[in-house]
N, C-alpha and C positions, 0 to 999 in steps of 0.2 A: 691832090685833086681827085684820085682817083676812092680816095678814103670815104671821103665825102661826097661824090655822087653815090657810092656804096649807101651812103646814111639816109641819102633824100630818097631813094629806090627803098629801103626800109621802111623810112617812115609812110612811105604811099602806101605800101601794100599790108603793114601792120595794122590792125582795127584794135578798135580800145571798145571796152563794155564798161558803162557809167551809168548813174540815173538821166535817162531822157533818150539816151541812144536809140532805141524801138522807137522815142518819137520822132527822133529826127531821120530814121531808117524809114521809117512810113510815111514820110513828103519829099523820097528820092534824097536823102543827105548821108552822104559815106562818112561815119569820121576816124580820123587815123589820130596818131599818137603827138603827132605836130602841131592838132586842131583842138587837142581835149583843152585844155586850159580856155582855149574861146567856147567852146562847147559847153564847158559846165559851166559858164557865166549865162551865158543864153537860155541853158535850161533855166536858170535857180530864178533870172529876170522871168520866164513865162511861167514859173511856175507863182511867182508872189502876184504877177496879173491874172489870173486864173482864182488865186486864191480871193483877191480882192474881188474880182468882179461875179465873183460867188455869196461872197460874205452877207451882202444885203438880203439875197433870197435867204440864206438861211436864216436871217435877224428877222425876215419877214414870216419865216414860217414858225418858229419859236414863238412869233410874240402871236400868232396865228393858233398855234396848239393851244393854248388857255384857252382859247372859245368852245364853247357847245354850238357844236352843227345841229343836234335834235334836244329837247330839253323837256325829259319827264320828271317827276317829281325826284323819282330815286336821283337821276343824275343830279338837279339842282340839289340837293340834298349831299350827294356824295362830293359834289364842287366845294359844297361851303364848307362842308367838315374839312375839305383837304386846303383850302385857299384864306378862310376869316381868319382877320386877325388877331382878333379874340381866343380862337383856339389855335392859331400857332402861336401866340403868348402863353395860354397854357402851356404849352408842351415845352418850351423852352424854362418857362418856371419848375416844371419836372424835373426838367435837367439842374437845373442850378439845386432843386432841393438835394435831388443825388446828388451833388458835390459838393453841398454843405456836409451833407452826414459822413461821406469820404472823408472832406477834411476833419470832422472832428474827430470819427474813430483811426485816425492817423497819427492820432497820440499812443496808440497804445502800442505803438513801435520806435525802436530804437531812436532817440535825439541826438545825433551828432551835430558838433558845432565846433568852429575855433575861432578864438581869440588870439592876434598876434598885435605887437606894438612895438617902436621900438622909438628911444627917448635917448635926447642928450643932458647931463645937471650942467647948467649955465654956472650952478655953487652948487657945492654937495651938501648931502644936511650933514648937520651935527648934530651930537647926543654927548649928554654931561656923563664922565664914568668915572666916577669917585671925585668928581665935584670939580672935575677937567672937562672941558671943552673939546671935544674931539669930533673931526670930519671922518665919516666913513664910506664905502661906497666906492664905486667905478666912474666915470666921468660919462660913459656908453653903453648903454644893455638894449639887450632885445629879447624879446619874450614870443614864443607862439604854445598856446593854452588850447591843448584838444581835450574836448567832452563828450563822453557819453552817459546820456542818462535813461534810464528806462521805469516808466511809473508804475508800481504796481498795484496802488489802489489809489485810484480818487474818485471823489462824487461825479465830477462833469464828464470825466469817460464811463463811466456805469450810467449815470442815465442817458451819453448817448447810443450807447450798446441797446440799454432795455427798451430806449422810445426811436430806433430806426426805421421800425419796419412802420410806426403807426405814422410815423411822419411821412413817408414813403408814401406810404397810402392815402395822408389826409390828402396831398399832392395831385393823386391819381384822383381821386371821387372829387375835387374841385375841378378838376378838368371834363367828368363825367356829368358835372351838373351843368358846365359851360356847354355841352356839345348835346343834352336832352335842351334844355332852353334855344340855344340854335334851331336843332330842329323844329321844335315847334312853333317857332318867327318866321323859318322861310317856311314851311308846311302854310302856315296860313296867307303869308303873304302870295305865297302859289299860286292859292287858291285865287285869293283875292283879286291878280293880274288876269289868272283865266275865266273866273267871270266875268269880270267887266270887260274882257273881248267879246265874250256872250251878249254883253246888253249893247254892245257895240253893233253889233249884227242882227238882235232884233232890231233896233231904232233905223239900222239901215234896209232893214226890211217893211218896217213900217213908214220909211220915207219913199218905198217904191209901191209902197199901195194906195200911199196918198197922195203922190204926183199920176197915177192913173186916175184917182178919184177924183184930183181938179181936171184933168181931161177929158172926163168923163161929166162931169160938173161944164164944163166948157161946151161940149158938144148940146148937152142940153137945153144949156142955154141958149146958142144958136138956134135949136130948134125949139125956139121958143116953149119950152118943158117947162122950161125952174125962170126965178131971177136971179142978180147978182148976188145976192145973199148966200145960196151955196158956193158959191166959186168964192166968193171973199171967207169964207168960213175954211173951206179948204186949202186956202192958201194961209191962211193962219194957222191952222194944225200943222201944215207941210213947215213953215217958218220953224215952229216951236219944236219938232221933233229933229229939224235940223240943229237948231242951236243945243237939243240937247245930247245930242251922239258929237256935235262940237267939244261941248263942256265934259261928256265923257273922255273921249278921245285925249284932251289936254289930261284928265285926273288918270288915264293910263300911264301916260309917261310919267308921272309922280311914281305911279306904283312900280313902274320897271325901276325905276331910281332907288328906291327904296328896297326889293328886291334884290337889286345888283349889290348894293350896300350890305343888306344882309348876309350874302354868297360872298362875297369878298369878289368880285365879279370886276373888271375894267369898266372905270368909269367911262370911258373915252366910245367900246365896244357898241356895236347893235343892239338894239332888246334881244333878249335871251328870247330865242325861239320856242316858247313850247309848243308843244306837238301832241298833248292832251287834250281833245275834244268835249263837248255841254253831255253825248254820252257816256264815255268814258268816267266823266266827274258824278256824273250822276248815279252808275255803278258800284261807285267806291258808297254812296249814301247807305248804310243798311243801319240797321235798328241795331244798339248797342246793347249791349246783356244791363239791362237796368238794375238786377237786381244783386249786382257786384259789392260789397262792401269794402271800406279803405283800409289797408295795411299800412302803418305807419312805418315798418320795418321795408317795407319797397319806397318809399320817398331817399333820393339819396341825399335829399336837405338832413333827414333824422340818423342816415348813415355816419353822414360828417358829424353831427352832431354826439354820436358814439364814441368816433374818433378823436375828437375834442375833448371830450369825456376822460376817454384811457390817458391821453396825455397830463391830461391838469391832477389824473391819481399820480402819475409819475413824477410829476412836479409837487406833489402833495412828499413822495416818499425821498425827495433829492434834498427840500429842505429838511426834514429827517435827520438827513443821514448826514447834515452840519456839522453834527455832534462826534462824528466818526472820523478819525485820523487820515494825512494825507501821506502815502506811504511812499518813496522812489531810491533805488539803487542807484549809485554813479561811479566811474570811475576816470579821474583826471589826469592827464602826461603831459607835462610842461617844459619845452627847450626854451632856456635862460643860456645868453649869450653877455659876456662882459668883457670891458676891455678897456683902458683908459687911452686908448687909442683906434681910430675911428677905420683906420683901413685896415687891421688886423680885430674888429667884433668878431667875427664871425667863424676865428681860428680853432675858438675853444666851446664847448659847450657842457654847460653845469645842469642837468638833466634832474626833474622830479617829477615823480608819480606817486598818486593815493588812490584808494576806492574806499566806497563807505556805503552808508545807506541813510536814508533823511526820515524822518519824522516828522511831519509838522501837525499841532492840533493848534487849534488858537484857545483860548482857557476862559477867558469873558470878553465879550463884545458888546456891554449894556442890553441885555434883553434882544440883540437884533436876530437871533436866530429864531426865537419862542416869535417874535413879530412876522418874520416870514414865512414861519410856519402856520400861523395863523393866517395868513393873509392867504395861503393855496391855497387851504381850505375853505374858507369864506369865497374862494373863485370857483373851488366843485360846488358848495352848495350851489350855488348862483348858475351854475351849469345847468341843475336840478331844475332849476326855474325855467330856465330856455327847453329844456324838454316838453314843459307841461304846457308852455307858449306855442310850440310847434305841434304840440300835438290839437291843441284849438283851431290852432290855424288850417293845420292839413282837416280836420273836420269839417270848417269850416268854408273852405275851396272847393273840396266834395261834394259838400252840400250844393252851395250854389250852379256850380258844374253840371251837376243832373238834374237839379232844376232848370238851368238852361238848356239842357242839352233835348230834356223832353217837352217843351213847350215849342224849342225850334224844329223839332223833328217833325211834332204835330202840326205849327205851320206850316210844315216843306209838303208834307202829306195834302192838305188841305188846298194850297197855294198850285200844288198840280193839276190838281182836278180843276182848280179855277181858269187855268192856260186850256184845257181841253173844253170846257165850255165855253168859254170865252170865243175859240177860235170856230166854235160851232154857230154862235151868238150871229157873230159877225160875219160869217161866210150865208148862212141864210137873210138875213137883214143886206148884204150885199145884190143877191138875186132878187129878194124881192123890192131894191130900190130902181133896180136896172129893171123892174115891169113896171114902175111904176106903184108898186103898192104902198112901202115907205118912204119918206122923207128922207134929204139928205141929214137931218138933224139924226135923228137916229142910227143911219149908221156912223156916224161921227162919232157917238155916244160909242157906239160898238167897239169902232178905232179902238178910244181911247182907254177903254175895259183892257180889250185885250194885249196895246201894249203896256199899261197898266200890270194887268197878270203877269206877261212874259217878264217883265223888270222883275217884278216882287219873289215871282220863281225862283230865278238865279240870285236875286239876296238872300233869300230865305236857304236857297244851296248852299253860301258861301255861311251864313250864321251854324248851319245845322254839324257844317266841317269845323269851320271854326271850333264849336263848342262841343264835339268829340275830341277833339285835339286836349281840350283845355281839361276834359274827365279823365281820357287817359293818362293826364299828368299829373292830374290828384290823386288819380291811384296809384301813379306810380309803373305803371305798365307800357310809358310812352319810350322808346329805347332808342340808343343813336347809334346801331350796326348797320354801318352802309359802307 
């Protein structure tokens, strides 16, 4: 008895240190050595409630990190490069090309392998020896057949040695052509969504000058000034320029849709908030050097097309080299087990080994090597051909490019000046209908110039960007470091 209170007097005033004890120490709970076994059940249960009732915020804030809080061109731009899945398909076909070419130049090391078997004769054979019938043989054998072989000349590791690095690369510049076409889809779609907020905002600026105008148009009438005819005219302008910041508004969301799509963006997500303003865009407009002419050697179309080039020589020189012997060392070790009895195989073993070296050429194949070799060739000349096409074509796209790109510029130029008169038009034709000097007719007219104007402005914005985008990519100068 006295053993044992000794023990409960121990265990009282003994403390244990565990994971949670600081917690259960900081809401007044002592724990001793009597109590641990409940104690760290209690923790591990509040720690997996803790866990769980965590887990959602951070599910919520993860799926929350993929959004843009502010949305300028560079970030939508640095979004899509890092999120389309267009180009993370490239980058994964990067990968698999490096480990195609791993696997292939992984011949040019050591082949180990083994062959084991092991067989019972159900009847042994026989062989006739001097015209006797005789059985020979064990009734039980087992074999295990180690190899090693190592190649030291053939065509398909030689050209995959001489064509690695171009394949490497055609790899990389089809991922460099995927991520300049990117950018210049969401570059213009950008744009695209941040104007048509602009015509969204004159139309609703033009709906608050024309619901003062029917107010104004009302008041007159009251005071016997005008008759219904202005007021009915301005409530028809007011109707029309509603339904058309309507019809805008819906062809917005097409374009954020489309946008997101291009960005590889959550469908599910807000509209991407940009935060580029009609100054701002209007900034970026400057007059392009016109008098640039086109490198064909900056197109990464004519890049690949290089690369294509180098390969189909290499492929020109592999069927070549047909003609040329396949060379490989080997050396064989063979444990042979026999036994006409099946629980002692494995007692004795009759052991052989060889090494050599192999030659193989093949000596005639009906013409089929002169045929493939012809046929490379006939694939570079024809290579030859898609040069002289790309090179028409990149002309070709140049050309047009700066033909568009200076008749939009000229209207962006033109189309300004038209918004500034416009608004001068109309702000005087306003005073002077509020004395009476003009007609509501004419300033109607006015209205409708200067939203008119303001609309054609910001297309003529979005054309003039647009069609810089499309010059800089004939020339070649359009880059996708973001």
């Amino acid at each position: 008895m006295v053993l044992q209170k000794r023990k409960m007097m121990l265990c009282q005033r003994k403390t244990v240190n565990f994971p949670g004890t600081i917690i259960f120490r900081s809401i007044g709970i002592r724990t001793t050595e009597c109590q641990k076994p409940f104690m760290k059940r209690a923790f591990y249960l509040l720690a997996v409630l803790v866990g769980l009732s965590i887990s959602p915020h951070l599910h919520a804030q993860q799926s929350t990190d993929s959004l843009l809080v502010s949305a300028t061109l560079e970030d939508c731009l640095r979004y899509a490069l890092a999120h389309q899945p267009t180009i993370r398909q490239s980058f994964i076909d990067e990968s698999i090309t490096d480990r195609t070419v791993k696997s292939k130049l992984a011949d040019w090391y050591p082949q180990i392998g083994l062959d084991a078997n092991l067989q019972h004769y159900l009847e042994l054979p026989t062989n006739i020896f001097a015209g006797n019938p005789t059985k020979f043989g064990v009734s039980n054998s087992s074999t295990a057949l180690f190899t090693l072989n190592q190649n030291l000349f053939t065509r398909d590791l030689l050209l995959a040695s001489k064509t690695a690095k171009e394949v490497r690369k055609q790899s990389q510049q089809t991922t460099a052509r995927n991520r300049i076409d990117l950018v210049a889809d969401v570059s213009k779609a950008y744009y695209d969504v941040l104007l048509t907020n602009e015509q969204i905002k004159v139309l609703g600026e033009d709906i608050v000058r024309l619901e003062r105008s029917l107010q104004d148009a009302n008041n007159q009438y009251a005071s016997g000034i005008v008759d219904k005819i202005d007021i009915k005219r301005a409530a028809i302008s007011l109707n029309n320029a509603k339904a058309q910041q309507k019809s805008a508004r819906e062809l917005l969301t097409a374009k954020q849709a489309y946008l997101k799509q291009l960005m590889g963006y959550p469908e599910n997500a807000p509209d991407i908030p940009l935060t580029q303003n009609a100054e701002q865009t209007a900034a970026q407009v400057s007059a392009a050097d016109t008098l640039q002419t086109t490198d064909y050697r900056n197109r990464i179309e004519y890049q690949l097309l290089q690369t294509q080039q180098s390969l189909l020589e290499a492929n020109v020189r592999y069927n070549k080299w047909s003609y040329l012997p396949t060379v490989s060392a080997f050396i064989n070790y063979s444990f042979v087990y026999q036994n006409e009895q099946f629980s002692k195989l494995y007692n004795a073993n009759y052991p052989n080994s060889f090494l050599g070296v192999k030659l193989s050429l093949p000596i005639f194949q009906g013409g089929k090597r002169v045929h493939n070799i012809r046929i490379a060739e006939f694939q570079l000349q024809r290579n030859q051909w898609d040069f002289a096409a790309l090179r028409s074509q990149i002309n070709t796209q140049y050309v047009q490019a700066m033909s568009a790109y200076k008749s939009n510029y000229y209207d962006y130029l033109t189309l300004k000046d038209n918004v500034e008169m416009a608004q001068d038009v109309y702000n005087t034709l306003q005073l002077q209908y509020k004395e009476g000097i003009k007609t509501y007719l004419d300033v109607l007219i006015a209205e409708t110039e200067l939203r008119t104007a303001q609309l054609n402005y910001y297309n003529s914005m979005y054309q003039v960007l647009s069609s810089r985008i499309d010059l800089q990519k004939a020339l070649g100068t359009l880059t996708a470091n973001y």
